[in-house]
C-alpha positions as CSV (number, residue, x, y, z in Angstrom):
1,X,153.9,38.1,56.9
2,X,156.2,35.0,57.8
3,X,154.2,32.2,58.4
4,X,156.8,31.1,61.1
5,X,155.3,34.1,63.2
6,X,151.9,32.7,63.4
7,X,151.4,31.9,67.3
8,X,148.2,29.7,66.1
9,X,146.8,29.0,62.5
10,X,143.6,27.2,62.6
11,X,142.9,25.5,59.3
12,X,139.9,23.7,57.5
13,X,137.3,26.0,59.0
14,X,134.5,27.5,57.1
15,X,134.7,31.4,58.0
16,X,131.8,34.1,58.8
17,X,133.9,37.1,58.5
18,X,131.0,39.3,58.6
19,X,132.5,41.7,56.0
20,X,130.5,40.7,53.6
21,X,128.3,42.3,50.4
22,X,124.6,42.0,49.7
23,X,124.7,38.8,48.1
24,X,126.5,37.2,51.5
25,X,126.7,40.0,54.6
26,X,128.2,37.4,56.6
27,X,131.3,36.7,54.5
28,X,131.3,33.7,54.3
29,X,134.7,31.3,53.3
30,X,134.1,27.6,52.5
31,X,137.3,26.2,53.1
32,X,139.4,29.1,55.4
33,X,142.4,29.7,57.5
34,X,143.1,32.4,59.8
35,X,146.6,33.5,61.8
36,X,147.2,35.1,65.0
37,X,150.0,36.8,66.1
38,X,150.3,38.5,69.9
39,X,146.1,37.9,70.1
40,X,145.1,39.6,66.9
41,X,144.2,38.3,63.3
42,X,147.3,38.3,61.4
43,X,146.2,36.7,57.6
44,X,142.2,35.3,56.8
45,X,141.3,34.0,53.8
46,X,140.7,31.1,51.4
47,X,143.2,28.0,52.8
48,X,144.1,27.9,49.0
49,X,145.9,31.2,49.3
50,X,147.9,30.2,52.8
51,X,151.5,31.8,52.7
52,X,153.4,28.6,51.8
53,X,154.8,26.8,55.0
54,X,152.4,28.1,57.4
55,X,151.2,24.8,58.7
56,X,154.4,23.8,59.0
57,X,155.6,26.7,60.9
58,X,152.9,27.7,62.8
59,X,153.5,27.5,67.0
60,X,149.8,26.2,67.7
61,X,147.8,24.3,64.6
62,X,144.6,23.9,64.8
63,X,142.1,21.5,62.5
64,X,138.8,23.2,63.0
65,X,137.6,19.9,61.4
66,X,135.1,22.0,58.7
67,X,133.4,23.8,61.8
68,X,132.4,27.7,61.3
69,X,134.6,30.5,62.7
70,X,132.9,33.8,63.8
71,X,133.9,36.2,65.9
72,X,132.9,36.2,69.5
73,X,129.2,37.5,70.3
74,X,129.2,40.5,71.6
75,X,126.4,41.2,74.3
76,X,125.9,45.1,74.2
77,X,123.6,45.2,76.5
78,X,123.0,44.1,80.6
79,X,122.5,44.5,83.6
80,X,124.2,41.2,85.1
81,X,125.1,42.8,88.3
82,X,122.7,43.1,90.7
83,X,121.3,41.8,94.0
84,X,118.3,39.3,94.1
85,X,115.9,38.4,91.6
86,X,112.1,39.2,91.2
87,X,110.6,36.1,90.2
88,X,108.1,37.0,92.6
89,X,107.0,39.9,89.9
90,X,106.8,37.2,87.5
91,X,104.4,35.5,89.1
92,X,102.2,39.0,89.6
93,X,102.5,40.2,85.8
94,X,100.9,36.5,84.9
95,X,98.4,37.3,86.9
96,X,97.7,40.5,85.0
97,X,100.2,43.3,86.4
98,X,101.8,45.4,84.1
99,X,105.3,46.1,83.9
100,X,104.3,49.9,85.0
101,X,101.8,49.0,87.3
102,X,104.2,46.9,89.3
103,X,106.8,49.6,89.2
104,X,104.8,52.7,90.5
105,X,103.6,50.4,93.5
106,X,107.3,49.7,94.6
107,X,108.4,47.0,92.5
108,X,110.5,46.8,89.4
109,X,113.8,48.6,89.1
110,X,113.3,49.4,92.8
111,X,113.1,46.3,94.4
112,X,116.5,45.5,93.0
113,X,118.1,48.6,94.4
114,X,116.8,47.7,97.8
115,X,118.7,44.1,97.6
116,X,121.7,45.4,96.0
117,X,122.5,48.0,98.4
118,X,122.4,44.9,100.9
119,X,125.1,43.3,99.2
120,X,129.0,44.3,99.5
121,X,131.1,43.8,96.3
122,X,132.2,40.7,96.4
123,X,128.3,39.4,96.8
124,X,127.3,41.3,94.2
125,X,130.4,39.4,92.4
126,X,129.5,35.9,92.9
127,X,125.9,36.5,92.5
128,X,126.6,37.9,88.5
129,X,128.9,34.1,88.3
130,X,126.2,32.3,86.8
131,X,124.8,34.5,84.6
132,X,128.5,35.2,83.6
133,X,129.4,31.8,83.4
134,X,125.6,31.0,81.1
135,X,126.8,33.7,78.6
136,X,130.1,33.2,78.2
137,X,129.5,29.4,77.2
138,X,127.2,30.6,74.3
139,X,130.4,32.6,72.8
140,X,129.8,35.5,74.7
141,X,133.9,37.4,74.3
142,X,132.2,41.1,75.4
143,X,129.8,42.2,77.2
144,X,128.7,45.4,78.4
145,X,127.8,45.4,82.3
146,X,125.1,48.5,84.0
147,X,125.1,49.9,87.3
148,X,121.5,51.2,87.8
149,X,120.8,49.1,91.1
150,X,122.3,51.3,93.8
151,X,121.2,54.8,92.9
152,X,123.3,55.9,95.5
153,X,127.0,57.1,94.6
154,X,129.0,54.2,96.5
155,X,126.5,51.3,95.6
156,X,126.4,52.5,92.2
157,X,130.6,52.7,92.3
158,X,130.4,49.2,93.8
159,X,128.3,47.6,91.2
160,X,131.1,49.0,88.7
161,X,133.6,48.0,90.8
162,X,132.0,44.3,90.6
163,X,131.7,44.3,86.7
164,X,135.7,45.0,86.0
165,X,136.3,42.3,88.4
166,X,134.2,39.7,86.4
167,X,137.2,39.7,83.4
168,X,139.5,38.6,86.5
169,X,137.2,35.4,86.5
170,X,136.0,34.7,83.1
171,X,137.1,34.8,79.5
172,X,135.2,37.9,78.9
173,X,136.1,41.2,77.9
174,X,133.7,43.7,80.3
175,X,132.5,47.6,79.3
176,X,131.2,49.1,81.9
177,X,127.9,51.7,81.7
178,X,127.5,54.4,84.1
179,X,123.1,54.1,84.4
180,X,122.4,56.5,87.7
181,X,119.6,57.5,86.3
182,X,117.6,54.4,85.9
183,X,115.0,55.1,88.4
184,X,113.8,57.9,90.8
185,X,114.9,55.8,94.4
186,X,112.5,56.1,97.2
187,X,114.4,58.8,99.2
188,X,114.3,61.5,96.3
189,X,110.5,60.3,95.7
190,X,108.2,63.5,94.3
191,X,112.2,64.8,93.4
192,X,113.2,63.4,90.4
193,X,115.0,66.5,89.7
194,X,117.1,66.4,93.1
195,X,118.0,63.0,92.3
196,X,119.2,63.7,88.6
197,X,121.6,66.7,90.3
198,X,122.8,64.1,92.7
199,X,123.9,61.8,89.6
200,X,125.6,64.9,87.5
201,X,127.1,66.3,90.7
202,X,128.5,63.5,92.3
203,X,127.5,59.7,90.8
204,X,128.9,60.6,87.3
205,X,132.0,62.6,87.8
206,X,132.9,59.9,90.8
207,X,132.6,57.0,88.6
208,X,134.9,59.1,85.8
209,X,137.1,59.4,88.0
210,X,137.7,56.2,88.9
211,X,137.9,55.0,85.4
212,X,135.0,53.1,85.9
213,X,133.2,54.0,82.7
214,X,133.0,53.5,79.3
215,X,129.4,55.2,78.9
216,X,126.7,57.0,80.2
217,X,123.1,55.4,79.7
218,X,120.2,56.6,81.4
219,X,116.3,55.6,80.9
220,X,114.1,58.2,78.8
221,X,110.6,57.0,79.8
222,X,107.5,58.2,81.8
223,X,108.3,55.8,84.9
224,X,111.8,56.9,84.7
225,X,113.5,60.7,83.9
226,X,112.4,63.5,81.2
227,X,114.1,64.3,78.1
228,X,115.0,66.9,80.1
229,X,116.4,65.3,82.9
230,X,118.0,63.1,80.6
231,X,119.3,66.5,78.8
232,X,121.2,67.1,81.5
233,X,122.8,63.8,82.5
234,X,124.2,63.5,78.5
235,X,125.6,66.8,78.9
236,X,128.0,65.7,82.0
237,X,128.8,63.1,79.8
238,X,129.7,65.3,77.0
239,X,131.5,67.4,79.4
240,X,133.9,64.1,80.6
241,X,134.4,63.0,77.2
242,X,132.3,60.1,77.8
243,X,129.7,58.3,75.1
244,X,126.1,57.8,75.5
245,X,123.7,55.2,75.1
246,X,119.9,55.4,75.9
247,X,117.0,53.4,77.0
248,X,114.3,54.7,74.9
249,X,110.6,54.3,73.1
250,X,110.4,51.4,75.4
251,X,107.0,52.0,76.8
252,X,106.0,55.4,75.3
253,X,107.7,57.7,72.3
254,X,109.1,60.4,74.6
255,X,111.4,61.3,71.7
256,X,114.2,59.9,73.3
257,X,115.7,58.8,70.1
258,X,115.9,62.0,69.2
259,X,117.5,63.3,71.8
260,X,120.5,60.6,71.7
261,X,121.4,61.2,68.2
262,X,121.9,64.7,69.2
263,X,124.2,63.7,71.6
264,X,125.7,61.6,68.7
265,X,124.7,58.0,70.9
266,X,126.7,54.9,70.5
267,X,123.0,53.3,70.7
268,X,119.8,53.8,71.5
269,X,118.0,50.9,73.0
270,X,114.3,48.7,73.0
271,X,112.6,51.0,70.5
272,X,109.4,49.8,70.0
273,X,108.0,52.9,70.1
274,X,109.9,54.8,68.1
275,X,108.5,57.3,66.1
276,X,109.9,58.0,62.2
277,X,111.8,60.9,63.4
278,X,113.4,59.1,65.6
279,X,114.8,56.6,63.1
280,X,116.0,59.4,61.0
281,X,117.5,61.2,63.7
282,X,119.8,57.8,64.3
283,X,120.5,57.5,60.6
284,X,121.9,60.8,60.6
285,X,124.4,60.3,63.3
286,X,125.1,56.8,63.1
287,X,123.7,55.2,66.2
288,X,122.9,51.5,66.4
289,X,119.9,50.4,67.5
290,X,119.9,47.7,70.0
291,X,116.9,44.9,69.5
292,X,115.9,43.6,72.8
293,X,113.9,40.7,72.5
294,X,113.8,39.1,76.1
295,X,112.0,42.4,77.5
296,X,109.7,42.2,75.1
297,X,108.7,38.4,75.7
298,X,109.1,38.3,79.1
299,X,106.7,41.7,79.4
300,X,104.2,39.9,76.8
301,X,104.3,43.3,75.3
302,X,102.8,43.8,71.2
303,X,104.7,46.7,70.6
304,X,107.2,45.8,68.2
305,X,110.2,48.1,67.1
306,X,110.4,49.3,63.2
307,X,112.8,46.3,61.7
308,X,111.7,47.3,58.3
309,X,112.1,50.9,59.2
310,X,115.4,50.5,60.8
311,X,116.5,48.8,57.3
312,X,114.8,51.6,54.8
313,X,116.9,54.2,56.8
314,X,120.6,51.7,56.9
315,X,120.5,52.1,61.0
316,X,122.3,49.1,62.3
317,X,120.6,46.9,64.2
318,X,122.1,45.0,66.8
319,X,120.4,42.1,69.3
320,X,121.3,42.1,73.0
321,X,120.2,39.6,76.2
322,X,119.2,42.7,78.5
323,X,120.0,40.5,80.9
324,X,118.2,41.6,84.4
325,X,116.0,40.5,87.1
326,X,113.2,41.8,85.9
327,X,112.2,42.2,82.6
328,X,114.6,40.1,80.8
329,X,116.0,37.5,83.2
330,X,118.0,35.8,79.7
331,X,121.4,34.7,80.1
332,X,121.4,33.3,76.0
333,X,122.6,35.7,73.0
334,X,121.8,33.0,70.9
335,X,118.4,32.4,72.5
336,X,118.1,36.5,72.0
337,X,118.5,35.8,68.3
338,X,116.6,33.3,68.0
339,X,113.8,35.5,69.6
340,X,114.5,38.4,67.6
341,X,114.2,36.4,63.9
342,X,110.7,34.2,65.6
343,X,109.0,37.8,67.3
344,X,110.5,40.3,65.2
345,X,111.4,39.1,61.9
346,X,114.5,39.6,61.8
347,X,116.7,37.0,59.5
348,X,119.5,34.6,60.5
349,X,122.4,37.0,58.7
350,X,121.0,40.1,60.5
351,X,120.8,38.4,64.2
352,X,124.5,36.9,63.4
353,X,125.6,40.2,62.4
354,X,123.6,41.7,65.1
355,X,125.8,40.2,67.7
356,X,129.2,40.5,66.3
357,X,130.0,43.1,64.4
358,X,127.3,45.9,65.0
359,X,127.1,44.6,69.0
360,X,130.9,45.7,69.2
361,X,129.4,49.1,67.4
362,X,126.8,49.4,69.9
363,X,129.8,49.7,72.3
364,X,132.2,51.9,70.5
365,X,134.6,49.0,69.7
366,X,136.4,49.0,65.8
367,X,138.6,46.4,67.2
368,X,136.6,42.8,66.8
369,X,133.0,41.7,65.7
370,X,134.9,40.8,62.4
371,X,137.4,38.8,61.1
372,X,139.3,41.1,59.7
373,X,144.2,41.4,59.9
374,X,144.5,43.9,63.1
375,X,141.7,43.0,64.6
376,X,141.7,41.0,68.1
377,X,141.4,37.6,68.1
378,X,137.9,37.0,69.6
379,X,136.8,33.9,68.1
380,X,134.1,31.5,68.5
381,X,134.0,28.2,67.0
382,X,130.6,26.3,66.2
383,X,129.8,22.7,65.3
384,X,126.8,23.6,63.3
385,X,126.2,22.7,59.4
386,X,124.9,26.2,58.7
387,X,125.0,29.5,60.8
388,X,121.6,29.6,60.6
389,X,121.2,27.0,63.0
390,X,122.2,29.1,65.5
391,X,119.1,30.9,65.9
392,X,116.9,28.3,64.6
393,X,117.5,25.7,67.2
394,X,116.9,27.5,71.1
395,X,118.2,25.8,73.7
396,X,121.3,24.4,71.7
397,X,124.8,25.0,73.0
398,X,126.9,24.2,69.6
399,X,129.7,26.4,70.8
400,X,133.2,24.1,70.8
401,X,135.5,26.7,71.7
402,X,136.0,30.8,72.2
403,X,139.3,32.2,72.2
404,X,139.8,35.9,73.6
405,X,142.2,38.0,72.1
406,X,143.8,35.0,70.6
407,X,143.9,33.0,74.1
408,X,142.2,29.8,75.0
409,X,141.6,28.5,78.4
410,X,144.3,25.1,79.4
411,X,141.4,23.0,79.8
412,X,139.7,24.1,77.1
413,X,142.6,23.5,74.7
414,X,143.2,19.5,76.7
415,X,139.7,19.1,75.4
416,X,139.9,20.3,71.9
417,X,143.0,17.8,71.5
418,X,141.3,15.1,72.7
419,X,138.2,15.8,70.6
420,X,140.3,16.5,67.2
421,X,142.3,13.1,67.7
């Protein structure tokens, strides 16, 4: 590679390339240096083996002044745009309602659908801003956006519609995830079965057609659709060349897990249920499973999902926000991991890993979550001693900068100049 090609070097960083072996997963360098050319990684490594002139060729240099280099978090997991919140609900589960109990009496995923449809595209836009705008300032470079809140084929369009527009507005790199069948709404009530025909019929192939979808999730759980039902929704999927996810073993162990690794699932996702054949099932075909901490908190549930299992069987685990108005109103990946390692006992590497390199699994992606030549450039830079401080401290924000696919906002790169002088 000639150095003279490097459109930014950053030097004098300490890198997590998150390639690493047992003794270190997160790969860590010391004293590092890493090129980009055209927005992807074009040379990592010790600074000590720098191709001789770089620095002085280099377009853009950058003096990460010691910080730590990651890539950007990846959030594989929300449901950012929607319509209203339920902090109403809130209020009710402290006063003893359960999450289901709330749901079969109108609430939950319902409410939500009722103030989404209200709101036309661009509402439904500037309403997800600030959660947007929260995650993204953690380090946030990708994040997977659901529909789920229409349940009707044009709201549920416009909610996808919504989510590609967010990357107009943000830093962020948005997949989007066709969820139809989140809930029974109230006009197929007592028809669960007409409903899930309406979403393989029309919802699905619409939104395909669009090019509105990177997946197909749907929720496998006794206040939402059958195996069955769900069954039938993955093989639409299959039939459009689409990947599935799944909610799953959330509430119940509905085998749900089982049924996504037959369908060969990106992820399957919450799991505290999860039954031993479910975590072999995902071994076998590879799926990540997605550690949701916020819904478990925010739920007060004492289900917790298999770590240690997940680790006997090698299934990748990744952390997510969940980000919604109900269950998980969270709008911090690095608050999710420092959940995950207090609640679940998961350890600093695994949470860091978690939300870098098996998040972008969780979505598909073999392009970023490391730091690795080829890959993009989605970098986020922490003034922090030790990575583990980034789930040991909640409430911190020790991001300095991100960079998506090797580009930094104007404003953000005025302030990094005035900061390194």
């Amino acid at each position: 590679m000639n150095p003279a090609n490097y459109d930014i070097l950053i030097v004098n960083a300490r890198l997590a390339t998150m390639m690493g072996g047992d003794d270190d997963p997160l790969g860590r360098i010391e004293d590092g240096a890493l090129g980009i050319v055209q927005g992807k990684i074009a040379w990592q490594g010790p600074y000590q083996d720098l191709p001789e002139g770089a620095e002085t060729h280099a377009k853009r240099l950058i003096d990460a002044g010691s910080a730590w280099l990651t890539p950007g978090l990846v959030d594989c997991h929300t449901h950012i745009v929607h319509g209203g919140d339920r902090a109403d609900e809130f209020n009710m589960r402290l006063n003893g309602a359960s999450y289901e109990q709330i749901s079969r009496n109108g609430g939950g995923i319902v409410s939500t659908v009722t103030a989404t449809r209200e709101a036309d595209e661009d509402d439904l836009l500037v309403q997800a801003f600030p959660r947007v705008d929260a995650l993204t300032a953690d380090g946030v470079t990708t994040m997977e956006i659901k529909s789920g809140y229409g349940l009707e084929t044009e709201v549920e369009l416009r909610m996808l519609r919504a989510a590609r527009r967010i990357a107009e507005f943000f830093p962020v790199d948005v997949r989007t995830s066709f969820l139809g069948a989140h809930a029974v709404p109230p006009e197929f009530e007592g028809n669960p079965d007409g409903y899930i025909d309406l979403v393989c019929s029309d919802m699905l192939p619409r939104a395909a057609s669009e090019g509105l979808v990177d997946a197909v999730d749907a929720f496998c759980e006794g206040i939402a659709f059958t195996p069955d039902q769900i069954r039938r929704v993955f093989e639409t999927a299959k039939g459009l060349n689409l990947p599935v996810k799944l909610h799953a073993e959330q509430l119940s162990d509905l085998k749900g897990a089982v049924l996504a690794a037959e369908f060969s699932a990106l992820s399957v996702d919450h799991l505290e249920y999860v039954g031993p054949d479910g975590v072999d099932a995902m071994a076998r075909a590879g799926s990540v499973a997605v550690i949701l901490p916020g819904a478990y908190y925010y739920l007060n549930e004492t289900q917790k999902p298999p770590v240690q299992a997940f680790r006997d069987a090698g299934v990748p685990m990744a952390v997510a926000t969940d980000c919604n108005p109900g269950s998980s109103p969270l709008t911090s990946l690095v608050a999710a991991m420092n959940m995950a390692c207090v609640l679940f006992r998961m350890t600093p590497d695994e949470v860091m890993l978690g939300a870098t390199r098996y998040g972008a699994k969780a979505l598909g992606l073999s392009d970023r979550g490391v730091l690795a030549e080829g890959m993009r450039a989605d970098l986020a830079c922490w003034l922090v001693d030790d990575l583990a401080e980034l789930p040991y401290v909640m409430g911190a924000r020790p991001l300095r900068w991100s960079m998506l696919a090797g580009s930094m906002r104007e404003e953000e790169w005025e302030d990094w100049d005035e900061w390194d002088e």
